[in-house]
C-alpha positions as CSV (number, residue, x, y, z in Angstrom):
1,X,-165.8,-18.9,9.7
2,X,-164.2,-21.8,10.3
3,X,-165.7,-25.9,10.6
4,X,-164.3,-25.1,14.7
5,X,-166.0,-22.1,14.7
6,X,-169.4,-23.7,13.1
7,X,-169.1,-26.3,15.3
8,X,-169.0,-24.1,18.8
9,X,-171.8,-21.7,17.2
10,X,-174.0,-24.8,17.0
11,X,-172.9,-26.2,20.3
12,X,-174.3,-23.6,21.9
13,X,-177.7,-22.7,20.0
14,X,-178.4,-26.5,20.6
15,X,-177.3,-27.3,24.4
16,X,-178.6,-30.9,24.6
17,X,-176.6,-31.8,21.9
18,X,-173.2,-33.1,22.7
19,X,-170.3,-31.3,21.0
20,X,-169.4,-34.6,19.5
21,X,-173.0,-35.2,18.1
22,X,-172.5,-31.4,16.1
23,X,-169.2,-32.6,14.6
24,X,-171.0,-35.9,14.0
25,X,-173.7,-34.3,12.1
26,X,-171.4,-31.5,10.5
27,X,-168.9,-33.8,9.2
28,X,-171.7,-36.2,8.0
29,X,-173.4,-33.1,6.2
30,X,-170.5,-31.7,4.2
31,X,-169.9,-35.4,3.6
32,X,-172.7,-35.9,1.7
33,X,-172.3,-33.0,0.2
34,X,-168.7,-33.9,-1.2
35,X,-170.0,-37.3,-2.1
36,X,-172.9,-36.3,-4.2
37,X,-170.4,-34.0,-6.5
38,X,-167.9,-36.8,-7.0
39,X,-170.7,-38.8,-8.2
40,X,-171.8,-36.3,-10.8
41,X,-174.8,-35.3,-8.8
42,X,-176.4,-31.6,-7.8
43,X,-177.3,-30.5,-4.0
44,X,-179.6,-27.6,-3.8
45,X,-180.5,-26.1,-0.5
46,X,-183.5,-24.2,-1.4
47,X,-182.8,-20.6,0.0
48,X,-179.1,-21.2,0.0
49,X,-177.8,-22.1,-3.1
50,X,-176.6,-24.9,-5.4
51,X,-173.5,-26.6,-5.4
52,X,-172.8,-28.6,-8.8
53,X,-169.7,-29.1,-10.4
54,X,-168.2,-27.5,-13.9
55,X,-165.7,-29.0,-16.6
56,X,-162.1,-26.9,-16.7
57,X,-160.6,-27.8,-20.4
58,X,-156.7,-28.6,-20.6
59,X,-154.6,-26.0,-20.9
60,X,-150.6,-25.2,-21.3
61,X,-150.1,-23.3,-18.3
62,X,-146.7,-22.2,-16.9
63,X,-143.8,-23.1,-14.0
64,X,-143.9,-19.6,-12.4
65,X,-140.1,-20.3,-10.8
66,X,-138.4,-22.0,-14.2
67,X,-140.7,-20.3,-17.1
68,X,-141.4,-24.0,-18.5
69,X,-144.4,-24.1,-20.4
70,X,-146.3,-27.6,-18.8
71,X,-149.7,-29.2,-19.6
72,X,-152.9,-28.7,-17.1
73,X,-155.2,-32.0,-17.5
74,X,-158.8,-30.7,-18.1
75,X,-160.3,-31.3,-14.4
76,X,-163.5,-31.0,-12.8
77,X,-164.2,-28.1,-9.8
78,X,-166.6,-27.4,-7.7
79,X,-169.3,-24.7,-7.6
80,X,-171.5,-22.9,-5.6
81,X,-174.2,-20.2,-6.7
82,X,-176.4,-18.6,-4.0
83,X,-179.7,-19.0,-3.5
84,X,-182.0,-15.5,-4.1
85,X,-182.9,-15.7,-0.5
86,X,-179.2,-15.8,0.4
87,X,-178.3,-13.1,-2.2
88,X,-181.0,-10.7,-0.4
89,X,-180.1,-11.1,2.8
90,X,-176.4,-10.2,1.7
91,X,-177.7,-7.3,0.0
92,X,-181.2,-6.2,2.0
93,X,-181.3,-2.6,0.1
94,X,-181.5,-4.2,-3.6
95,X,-184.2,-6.3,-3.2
96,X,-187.0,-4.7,-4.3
């Protein structure tokens, strides 16, 4: 699904909200979101899941067109693990 797609979907369940107050309030969500994990922080969406971020070391990785061998900067990435609620709705036969 894409953000459009979200945004349309949600359009529609909610009527008497304007299609720009749905952007408003999508963009504003993942926002936060994004913000939280640049600052270090955890968002947990009980049922859902957790996104945090995780520490990739530095490694020597390579130029897949020239062979070069080049350093990769340890970074940070993002991460999301799903909620059990999400995880048995995915899979509704497993969850006894």
């Amino acid at each position: 699904m894409l953000r459009s797609d979200l945004i349309d979907r949600l359009a529609e369940q909610y009527p008497d909200l304007s299609k720009r107050d749905v952007t408003s309030a999508v963009d504003a969500f993942f926002g936060e979101i994004a913000t939280a994990l640049v600052q270090g922080d955890r968002v947990e969406i009980r049922g859902f899941g957790t996104f945090s971020t995780v520490a990739r070391d530095g490694r020597t990785g390579r130029n897949p067109r020239t062979g070069e061998h080049i350093a990769v900067t340890e970074k940070r990435v993002p991460r999301f693990k799903a909620g059990k609620r999400l995880r048995d709705r995915l899979n509704p036969e497993s969850s006894v």
